[in-house]
mmCIF file of the N, C-alpha and C atoms, coordinates in Angstrom:
data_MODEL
# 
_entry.id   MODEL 
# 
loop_
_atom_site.group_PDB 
_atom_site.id 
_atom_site.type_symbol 
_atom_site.label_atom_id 
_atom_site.label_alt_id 
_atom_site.label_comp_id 
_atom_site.label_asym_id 
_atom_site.label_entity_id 
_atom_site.label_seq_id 
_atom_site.pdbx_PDB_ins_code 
_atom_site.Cartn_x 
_atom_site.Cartn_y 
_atom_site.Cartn_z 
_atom_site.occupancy 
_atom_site.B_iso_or_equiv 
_atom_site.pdbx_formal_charge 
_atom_site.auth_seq_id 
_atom_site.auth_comp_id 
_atom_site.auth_asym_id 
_atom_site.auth_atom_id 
_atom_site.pdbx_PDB_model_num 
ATOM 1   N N  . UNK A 1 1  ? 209.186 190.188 261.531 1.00 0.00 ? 1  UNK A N  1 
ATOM 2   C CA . UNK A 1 1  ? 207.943 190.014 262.263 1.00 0.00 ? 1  UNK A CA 1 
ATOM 3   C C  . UNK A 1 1  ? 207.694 191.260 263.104 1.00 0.00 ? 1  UNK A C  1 
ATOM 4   N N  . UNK A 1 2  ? 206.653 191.680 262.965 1.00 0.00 ? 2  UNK A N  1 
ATOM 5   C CA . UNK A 1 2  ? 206.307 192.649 263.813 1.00 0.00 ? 2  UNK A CA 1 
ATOM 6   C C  . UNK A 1 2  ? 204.807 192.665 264.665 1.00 0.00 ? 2  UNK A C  1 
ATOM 7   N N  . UNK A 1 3  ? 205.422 193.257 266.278 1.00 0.00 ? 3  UNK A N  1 
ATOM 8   C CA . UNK A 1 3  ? 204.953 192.852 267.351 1.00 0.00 ? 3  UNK A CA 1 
ATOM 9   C C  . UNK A 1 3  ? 203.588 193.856 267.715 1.00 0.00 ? 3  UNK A C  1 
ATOM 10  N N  . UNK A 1 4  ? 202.823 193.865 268.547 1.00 0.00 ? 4  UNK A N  1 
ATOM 11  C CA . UNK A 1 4  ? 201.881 194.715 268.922 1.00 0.00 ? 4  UNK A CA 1 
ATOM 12  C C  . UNK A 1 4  ? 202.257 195.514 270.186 1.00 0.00 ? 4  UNK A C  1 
ATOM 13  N N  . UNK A 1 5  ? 202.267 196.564 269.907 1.00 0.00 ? 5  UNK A N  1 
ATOM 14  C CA . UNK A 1 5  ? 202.673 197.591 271.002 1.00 0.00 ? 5  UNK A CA 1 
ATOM 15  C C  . UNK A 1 5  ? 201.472 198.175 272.004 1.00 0.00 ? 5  UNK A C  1 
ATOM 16  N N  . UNK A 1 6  ? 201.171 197.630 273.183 1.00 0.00 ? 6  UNK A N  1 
ATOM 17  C CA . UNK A 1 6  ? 200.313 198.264 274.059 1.00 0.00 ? 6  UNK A CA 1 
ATOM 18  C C  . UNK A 1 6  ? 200.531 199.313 274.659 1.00 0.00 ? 6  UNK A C  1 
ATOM 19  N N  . UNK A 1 7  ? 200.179 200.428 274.600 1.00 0.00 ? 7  UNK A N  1 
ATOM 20  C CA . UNK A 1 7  ? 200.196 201.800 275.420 1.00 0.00 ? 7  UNK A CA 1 
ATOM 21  C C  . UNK A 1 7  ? 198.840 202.162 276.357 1.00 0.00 ? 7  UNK A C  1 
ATOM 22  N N  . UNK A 1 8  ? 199.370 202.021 277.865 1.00 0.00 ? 8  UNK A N  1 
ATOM 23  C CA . UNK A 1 8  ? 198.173 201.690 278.916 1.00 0.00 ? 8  UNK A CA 1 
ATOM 24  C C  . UNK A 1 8  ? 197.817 203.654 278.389 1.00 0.00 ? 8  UNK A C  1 
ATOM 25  N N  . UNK A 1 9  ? 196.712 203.418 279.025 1.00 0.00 ? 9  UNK A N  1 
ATOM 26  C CA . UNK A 1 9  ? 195.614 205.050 279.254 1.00 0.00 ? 9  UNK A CA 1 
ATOM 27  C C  . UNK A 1 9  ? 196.594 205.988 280.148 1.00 0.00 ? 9  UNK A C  1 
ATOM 28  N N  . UNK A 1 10 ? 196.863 205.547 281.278 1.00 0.00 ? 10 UNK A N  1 
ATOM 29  C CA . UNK A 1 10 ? 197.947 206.417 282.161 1.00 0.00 ? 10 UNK A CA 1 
ATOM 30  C C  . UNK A 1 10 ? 199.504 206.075 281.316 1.00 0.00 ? 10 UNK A C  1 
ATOM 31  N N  . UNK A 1 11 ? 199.948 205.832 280.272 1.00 0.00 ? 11 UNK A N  1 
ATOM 32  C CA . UNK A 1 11 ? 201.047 206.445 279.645 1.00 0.00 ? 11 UNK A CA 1 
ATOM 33  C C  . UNK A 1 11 ? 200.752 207.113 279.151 1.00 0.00 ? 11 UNK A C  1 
ATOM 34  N N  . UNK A 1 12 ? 199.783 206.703 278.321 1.00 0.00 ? 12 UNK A N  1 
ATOM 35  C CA . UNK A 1 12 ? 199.109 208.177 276.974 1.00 0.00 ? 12 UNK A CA 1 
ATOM 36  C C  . UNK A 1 12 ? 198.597 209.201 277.378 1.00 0.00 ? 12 UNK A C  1 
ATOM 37  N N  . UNK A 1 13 ? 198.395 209.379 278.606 1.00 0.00 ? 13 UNK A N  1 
ATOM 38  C CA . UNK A 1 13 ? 197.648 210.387 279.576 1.00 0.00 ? 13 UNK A CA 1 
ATOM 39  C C  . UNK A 1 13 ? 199.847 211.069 280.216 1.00 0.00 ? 13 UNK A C  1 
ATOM 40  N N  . UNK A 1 14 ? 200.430 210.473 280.550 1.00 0.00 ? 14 UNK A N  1 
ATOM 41  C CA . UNK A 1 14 ? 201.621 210.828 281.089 1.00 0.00 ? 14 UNK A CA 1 
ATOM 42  C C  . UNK A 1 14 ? 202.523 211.785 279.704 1.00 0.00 ? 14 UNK A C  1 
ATOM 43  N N  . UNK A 1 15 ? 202.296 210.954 278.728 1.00 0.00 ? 15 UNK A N  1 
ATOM 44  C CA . UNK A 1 15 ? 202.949 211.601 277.325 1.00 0.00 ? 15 UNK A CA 1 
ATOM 45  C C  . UNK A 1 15 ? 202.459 213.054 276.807 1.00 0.00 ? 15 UNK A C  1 
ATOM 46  N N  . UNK A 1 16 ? 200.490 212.705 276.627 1.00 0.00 ? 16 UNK A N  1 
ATOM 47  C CA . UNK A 1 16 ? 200.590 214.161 276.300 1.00 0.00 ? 16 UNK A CA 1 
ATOM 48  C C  . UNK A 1 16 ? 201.040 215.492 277.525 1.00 0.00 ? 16 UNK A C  1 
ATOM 49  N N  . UNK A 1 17 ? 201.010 215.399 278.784 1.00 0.00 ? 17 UNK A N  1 
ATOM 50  C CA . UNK A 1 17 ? 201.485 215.667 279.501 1.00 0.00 ? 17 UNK A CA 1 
ATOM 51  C C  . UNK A 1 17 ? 202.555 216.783 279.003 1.00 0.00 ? 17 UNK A C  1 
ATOM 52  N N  . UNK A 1 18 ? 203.737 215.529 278.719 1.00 0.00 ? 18 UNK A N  1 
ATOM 53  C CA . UNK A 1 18 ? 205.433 216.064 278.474 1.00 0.00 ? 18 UNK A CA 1 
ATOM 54  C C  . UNK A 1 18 ? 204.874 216.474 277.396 1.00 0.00 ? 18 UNK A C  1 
ATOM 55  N N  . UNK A 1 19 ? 204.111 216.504 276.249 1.00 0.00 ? 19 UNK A N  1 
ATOM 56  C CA . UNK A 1 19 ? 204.078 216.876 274.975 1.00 0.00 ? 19 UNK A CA 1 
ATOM 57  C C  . UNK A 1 19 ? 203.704 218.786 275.370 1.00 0.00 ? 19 UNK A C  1 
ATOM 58  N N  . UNK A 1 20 ? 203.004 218.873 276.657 1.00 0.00 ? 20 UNK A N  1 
ATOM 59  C CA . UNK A 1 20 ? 202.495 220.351 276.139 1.00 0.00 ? 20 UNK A CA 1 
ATOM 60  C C  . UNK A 1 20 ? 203.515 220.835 277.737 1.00 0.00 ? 20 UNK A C  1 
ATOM 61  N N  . UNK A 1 21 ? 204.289 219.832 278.091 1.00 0.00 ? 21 UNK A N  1 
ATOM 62  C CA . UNK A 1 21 ? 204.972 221.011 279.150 1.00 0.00 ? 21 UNK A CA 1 
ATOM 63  C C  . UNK A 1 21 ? 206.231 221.205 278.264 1.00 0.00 ? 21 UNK A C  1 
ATOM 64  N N  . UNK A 1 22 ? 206.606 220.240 277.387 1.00 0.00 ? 22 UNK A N  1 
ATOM 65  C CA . UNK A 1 22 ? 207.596 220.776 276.155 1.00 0.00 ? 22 UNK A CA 1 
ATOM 66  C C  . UNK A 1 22 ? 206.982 221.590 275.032 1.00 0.00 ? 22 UNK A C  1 
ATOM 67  N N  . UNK A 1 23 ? 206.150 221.646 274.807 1.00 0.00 ? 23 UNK A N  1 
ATOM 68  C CA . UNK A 1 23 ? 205.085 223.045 273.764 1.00 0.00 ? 23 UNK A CA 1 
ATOM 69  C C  . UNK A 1 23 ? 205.197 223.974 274.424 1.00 0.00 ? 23 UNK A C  1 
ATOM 70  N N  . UNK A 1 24 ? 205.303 224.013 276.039 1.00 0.00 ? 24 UNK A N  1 
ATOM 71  C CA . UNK A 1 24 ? 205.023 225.441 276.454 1.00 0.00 ? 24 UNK A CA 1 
ATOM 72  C C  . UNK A 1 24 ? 206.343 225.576 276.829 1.00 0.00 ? 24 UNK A C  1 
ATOM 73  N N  . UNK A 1 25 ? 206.771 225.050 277.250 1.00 0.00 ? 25 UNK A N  1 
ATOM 74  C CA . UNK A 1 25 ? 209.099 225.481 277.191 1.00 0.00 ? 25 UNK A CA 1 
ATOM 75  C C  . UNK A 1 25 ? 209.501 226.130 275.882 1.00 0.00 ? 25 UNK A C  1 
ATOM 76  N N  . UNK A 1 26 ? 208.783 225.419 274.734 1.00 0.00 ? 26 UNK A N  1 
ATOM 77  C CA . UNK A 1 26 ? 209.180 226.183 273.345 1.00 0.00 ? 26 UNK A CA 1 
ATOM 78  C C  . UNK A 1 26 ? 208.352 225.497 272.602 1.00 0.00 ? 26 UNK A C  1 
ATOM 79  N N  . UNK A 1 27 ? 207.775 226.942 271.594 1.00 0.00 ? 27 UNK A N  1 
ATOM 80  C CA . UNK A 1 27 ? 206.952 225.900 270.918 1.00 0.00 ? 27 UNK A CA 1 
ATOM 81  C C  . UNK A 1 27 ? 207.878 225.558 269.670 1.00 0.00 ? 27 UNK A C  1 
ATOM 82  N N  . UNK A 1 28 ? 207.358 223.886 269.327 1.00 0.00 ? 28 UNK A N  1 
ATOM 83  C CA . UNK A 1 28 ? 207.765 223.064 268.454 1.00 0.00 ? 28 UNK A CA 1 
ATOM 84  C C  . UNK A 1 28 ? 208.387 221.890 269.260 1.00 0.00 ? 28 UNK A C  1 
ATOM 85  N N  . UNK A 1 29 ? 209.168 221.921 270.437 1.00 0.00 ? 29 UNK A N  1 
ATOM 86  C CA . UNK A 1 29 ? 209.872 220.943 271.512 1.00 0.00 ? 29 UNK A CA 1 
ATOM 87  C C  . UNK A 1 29 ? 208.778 220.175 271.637 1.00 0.00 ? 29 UNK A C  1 
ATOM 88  N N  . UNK A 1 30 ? 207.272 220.289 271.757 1.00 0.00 ? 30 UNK A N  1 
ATOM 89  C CA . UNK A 1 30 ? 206.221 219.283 271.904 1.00 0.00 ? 30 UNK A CA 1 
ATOM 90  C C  . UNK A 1 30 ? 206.555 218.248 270.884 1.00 0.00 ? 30 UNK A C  1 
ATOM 91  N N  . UNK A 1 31 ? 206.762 218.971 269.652 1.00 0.00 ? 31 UNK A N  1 
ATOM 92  C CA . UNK A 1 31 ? 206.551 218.233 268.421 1.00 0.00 ? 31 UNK A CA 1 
ATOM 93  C C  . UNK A 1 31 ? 207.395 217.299 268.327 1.00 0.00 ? 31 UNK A C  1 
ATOM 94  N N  . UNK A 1 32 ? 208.566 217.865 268.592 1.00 0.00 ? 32 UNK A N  1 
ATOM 95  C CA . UNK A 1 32 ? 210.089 216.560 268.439 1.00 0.00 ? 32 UNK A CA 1 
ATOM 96  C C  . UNK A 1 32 ? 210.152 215.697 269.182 1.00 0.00 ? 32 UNK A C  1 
ATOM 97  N N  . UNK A 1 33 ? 209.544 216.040 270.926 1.00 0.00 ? 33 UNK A N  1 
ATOM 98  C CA . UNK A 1 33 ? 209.206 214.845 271.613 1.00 0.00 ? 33 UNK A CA 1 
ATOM 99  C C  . UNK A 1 33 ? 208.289 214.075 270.930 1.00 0.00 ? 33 UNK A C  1 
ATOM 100 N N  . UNK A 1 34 ? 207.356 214.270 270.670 1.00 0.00 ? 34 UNK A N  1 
ATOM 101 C CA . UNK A 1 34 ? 206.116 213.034 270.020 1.00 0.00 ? 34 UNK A CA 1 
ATOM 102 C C  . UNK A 1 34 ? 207.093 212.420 268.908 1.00 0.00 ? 34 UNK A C  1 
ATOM 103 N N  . UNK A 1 35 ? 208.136 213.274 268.042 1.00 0.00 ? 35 UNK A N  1 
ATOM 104 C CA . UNK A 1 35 ? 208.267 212.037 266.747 1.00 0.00 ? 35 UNK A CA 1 
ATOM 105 C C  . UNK A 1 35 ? 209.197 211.605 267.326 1.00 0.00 ? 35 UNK A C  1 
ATOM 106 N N  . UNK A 1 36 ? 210.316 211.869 268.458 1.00 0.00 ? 36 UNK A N  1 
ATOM 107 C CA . UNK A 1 36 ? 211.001 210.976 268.818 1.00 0.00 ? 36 UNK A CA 1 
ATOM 108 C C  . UNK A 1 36 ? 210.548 209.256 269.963 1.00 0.00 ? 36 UNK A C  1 
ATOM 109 N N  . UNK A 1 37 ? 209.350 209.914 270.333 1.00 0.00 ? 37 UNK A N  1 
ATOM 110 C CA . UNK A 1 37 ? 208.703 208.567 271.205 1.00 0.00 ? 37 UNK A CA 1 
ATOM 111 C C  . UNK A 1 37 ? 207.559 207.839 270.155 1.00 0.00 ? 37 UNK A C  1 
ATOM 112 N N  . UNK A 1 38 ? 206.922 208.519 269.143 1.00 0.00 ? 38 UNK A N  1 
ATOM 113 C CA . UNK A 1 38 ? 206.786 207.357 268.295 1.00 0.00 ? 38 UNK A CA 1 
ATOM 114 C C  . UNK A 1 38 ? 207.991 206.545 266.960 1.00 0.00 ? 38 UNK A C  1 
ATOM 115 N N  . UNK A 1 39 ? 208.647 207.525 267.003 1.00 0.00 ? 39 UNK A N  1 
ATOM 116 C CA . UNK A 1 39 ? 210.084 206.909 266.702 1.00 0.00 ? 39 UNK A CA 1 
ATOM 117 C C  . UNK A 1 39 ? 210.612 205.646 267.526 1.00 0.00 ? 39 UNK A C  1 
ATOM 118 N N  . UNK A 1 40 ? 210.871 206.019 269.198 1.00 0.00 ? 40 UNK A N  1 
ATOM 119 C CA . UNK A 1 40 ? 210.715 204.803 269.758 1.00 0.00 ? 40 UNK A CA 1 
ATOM 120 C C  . UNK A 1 40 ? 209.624 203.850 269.966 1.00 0.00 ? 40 UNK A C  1 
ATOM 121 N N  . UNK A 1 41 ? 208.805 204.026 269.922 1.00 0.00 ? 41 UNK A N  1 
ATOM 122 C CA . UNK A 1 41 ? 207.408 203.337 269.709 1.00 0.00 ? 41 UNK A CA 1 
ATOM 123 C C  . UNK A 1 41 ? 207.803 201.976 268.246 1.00 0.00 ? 41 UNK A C  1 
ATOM 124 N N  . UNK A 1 42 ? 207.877 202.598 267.454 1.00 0.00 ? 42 UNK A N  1 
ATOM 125 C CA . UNK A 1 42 ? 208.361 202.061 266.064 1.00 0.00 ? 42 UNK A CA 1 
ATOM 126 C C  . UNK A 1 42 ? 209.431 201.150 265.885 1.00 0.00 ? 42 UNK A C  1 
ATOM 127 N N  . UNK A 1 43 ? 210.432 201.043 267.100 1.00 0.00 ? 43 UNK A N  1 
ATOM 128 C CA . UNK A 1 43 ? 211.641 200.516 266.921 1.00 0.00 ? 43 UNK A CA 1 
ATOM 129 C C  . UNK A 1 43 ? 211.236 199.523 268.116 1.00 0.00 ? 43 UNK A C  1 
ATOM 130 N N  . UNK A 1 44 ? 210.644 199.814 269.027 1.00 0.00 ? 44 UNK A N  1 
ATOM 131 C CA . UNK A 1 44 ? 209.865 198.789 270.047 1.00 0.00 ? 44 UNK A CA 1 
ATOM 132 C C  . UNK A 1 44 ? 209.179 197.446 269.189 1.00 0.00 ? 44 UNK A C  1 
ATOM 133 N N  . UNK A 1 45 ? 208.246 198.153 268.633 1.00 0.00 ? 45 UNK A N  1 
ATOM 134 C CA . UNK A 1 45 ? 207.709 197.077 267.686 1.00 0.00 ? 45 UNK A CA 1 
ATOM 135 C C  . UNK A 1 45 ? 208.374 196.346 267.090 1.00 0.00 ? 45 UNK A C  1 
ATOM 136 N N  . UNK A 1 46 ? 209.241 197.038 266.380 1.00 0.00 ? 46 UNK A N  1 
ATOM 137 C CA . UNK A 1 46 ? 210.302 196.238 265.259 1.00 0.00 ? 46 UNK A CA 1 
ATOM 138 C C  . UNK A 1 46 ? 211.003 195.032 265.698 1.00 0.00 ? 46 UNK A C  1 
ATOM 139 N N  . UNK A 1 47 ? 211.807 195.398 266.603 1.00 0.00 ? 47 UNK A N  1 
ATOM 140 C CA . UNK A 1 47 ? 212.209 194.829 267.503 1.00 0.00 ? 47 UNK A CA 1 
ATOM 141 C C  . UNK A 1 47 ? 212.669 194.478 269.034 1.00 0.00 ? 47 UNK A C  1 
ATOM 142 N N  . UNK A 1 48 ? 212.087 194.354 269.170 1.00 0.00 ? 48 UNK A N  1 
ATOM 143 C CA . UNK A 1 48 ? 211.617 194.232 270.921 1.00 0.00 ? 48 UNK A CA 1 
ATOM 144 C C  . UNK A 1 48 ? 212.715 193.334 271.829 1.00 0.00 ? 48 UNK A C  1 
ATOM 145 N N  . UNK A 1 49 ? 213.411 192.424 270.860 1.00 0.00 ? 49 UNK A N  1 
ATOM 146 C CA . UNK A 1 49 ? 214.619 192.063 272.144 1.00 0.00 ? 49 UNK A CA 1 
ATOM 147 C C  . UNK A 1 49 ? 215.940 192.640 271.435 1.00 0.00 ? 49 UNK A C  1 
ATOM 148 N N  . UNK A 1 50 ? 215.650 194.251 271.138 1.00 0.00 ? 50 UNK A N  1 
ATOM 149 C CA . UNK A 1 50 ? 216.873 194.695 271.273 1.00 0.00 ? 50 UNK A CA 1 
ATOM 150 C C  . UNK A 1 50 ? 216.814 195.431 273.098 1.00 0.00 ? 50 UNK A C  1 
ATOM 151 N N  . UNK A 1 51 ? 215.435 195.334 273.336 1.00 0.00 ? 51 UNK A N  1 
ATOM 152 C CA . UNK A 1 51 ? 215.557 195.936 275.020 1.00 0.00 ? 51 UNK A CA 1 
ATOM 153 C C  . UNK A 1 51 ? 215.344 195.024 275.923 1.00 0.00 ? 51 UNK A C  1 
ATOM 154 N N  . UNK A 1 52 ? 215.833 194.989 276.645 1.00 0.00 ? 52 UNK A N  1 
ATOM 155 C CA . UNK A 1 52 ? 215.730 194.490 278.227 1.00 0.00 ? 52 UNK A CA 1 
ATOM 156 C C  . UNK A 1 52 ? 214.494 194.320 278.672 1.00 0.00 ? 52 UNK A C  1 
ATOM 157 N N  . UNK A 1 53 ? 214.161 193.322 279.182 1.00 0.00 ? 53 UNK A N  1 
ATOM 158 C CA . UNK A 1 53 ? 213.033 192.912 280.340 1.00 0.00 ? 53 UNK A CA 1 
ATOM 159 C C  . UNK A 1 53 ? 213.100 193.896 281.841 1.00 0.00 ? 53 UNK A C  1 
ATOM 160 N N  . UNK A 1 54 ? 211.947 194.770 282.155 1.00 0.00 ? 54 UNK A N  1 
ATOM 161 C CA . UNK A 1 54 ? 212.380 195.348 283.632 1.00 0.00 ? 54 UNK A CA 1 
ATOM 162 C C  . UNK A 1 54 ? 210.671 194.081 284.585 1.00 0.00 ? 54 UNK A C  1 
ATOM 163 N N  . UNK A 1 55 ? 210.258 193.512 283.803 1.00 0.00 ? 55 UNK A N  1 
ATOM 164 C CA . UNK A 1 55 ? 209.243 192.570 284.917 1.00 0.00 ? 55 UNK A CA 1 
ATOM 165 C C  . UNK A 1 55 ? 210.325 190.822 285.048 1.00 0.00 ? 55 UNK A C  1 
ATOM 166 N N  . UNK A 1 56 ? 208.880 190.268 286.236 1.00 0.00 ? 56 UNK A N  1 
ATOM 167 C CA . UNK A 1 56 ? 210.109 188.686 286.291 1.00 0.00 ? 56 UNK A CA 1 
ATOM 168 C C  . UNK A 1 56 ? 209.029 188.072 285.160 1.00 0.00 ? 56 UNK A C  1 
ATOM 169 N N  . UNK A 1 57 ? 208.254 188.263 284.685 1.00 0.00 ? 57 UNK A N  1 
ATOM 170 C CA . UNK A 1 57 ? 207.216 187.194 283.758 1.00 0.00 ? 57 UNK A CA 1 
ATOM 171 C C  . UNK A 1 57 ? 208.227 187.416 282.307 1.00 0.00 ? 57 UNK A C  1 
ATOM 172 N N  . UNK A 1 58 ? 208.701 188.782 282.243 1.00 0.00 ? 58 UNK A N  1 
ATOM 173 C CA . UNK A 1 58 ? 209.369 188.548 280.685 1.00 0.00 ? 58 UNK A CA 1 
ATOM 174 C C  . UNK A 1 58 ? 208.492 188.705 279.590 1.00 0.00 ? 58 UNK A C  1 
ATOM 175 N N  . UNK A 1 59 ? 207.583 190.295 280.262 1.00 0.00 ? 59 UNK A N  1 
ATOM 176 C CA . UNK A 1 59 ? 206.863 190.362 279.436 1.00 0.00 ? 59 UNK A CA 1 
ATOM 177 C C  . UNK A 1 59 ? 206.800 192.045 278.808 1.00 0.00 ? 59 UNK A C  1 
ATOM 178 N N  . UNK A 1 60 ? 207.225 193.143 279.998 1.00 0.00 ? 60 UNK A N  1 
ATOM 179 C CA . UNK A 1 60 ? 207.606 194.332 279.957 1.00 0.00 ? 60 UNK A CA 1 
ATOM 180 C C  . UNK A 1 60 ? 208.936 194.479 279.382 1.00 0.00 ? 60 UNK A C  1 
ATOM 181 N N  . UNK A 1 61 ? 209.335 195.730 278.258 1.00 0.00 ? 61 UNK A N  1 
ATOM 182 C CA . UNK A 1 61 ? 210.992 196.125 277.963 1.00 0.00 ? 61 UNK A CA 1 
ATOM 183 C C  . UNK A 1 61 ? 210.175 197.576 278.534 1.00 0.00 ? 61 UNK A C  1 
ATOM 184 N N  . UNK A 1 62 ? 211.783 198.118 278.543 1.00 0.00 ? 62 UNK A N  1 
ATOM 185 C CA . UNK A 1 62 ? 211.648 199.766 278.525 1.00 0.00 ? 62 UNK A CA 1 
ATOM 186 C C  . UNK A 1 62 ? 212.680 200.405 277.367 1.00 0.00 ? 62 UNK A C  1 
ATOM 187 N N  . UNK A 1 63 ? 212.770 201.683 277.440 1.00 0.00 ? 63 UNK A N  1 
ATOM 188 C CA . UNK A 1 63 ? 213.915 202.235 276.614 1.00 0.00 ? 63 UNK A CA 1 
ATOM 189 C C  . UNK A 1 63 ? 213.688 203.559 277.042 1.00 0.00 ? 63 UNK A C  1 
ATOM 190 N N  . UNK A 1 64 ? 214.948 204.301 276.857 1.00 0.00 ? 64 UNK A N  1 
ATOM 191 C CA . UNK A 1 64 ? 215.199 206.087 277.180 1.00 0.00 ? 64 UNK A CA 1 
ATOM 192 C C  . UNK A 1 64 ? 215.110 206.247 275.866 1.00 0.00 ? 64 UNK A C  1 
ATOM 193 N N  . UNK A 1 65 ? 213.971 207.638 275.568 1.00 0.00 ? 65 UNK A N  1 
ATOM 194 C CA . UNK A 1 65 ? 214.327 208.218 274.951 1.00 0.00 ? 65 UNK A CA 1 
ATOM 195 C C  . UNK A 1 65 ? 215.705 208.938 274.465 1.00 0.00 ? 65 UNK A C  1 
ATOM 196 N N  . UNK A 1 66 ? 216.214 209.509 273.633 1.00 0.00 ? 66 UNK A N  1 
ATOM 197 C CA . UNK A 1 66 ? 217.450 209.811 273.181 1.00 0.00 ? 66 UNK A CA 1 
ATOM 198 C C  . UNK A 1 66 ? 217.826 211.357 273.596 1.00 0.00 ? 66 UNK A C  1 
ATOM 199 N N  . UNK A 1 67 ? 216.564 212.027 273.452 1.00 0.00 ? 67 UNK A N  1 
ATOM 200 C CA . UNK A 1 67 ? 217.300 213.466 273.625 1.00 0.00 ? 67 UNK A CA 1 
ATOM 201 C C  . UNK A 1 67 ? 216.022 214.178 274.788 1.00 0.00 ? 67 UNK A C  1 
ATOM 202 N N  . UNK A 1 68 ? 215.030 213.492 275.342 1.00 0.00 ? 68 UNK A N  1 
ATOM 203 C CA . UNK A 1 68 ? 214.392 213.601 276.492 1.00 0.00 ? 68 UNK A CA 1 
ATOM 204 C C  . UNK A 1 68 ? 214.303 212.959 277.641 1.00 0.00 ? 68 UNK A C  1 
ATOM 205 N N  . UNK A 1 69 ? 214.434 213.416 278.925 1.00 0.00 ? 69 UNK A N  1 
ATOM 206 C CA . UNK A 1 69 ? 214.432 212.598 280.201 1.00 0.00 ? 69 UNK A CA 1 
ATOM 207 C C  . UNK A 1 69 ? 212.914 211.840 280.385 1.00 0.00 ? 69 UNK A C  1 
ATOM 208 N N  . UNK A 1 70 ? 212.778 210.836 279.392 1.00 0.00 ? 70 UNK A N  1 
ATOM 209 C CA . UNK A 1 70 ? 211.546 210.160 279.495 1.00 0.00 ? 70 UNK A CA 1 
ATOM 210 C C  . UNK A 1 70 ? 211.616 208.657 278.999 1.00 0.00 ? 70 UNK A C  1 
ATOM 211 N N  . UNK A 1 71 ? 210.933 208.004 279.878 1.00 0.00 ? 71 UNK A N  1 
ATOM 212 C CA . UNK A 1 71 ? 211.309 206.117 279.604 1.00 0.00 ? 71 UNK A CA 1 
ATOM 213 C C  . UNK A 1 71 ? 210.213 205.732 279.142 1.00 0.00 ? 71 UNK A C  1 
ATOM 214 N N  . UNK A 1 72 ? 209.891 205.351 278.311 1.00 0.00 ? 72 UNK A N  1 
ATOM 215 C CA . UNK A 1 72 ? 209.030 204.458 277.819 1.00 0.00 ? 72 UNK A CA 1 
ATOM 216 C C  . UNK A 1 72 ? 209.107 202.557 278.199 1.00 0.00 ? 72 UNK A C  1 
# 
């Protein structure tokens, strides 16, 4: 079963962000961040109680990216 993933305006506004302050650190680092957070994006969906609840309703997960200091 697969779930619907909401991404508010101020994440997608926070992401491209890291996408071009990692483009301008090196270019291509933009790029690997984006496929690694829709990578996590993808595995969110998939399955969603492999992460943790951070609200009390039990309705928010989060997850760290793997090789960037960024939480989704």
């Amino acid at each position: 079963m697969s779930y619907q993933l909401i991404i508010r305006e101020e994440a997608h506004l926070d992401s491209l962000g890291a996408y071009n302050y990692y483009e301008e650190k090196s270019p291509g680092l933009g790029e690997r961040f984006l496929q690694e957070l829709i990578q996590r994006y993808n595995e969110i969906t998939a399955h969603p109680e492999y992460y943790g609840f951070i609200d009390e309703q039990k309705i928010i997960r989060d997850v760290k990216l793997r090789h960037f200091p960024y939480l989704v």
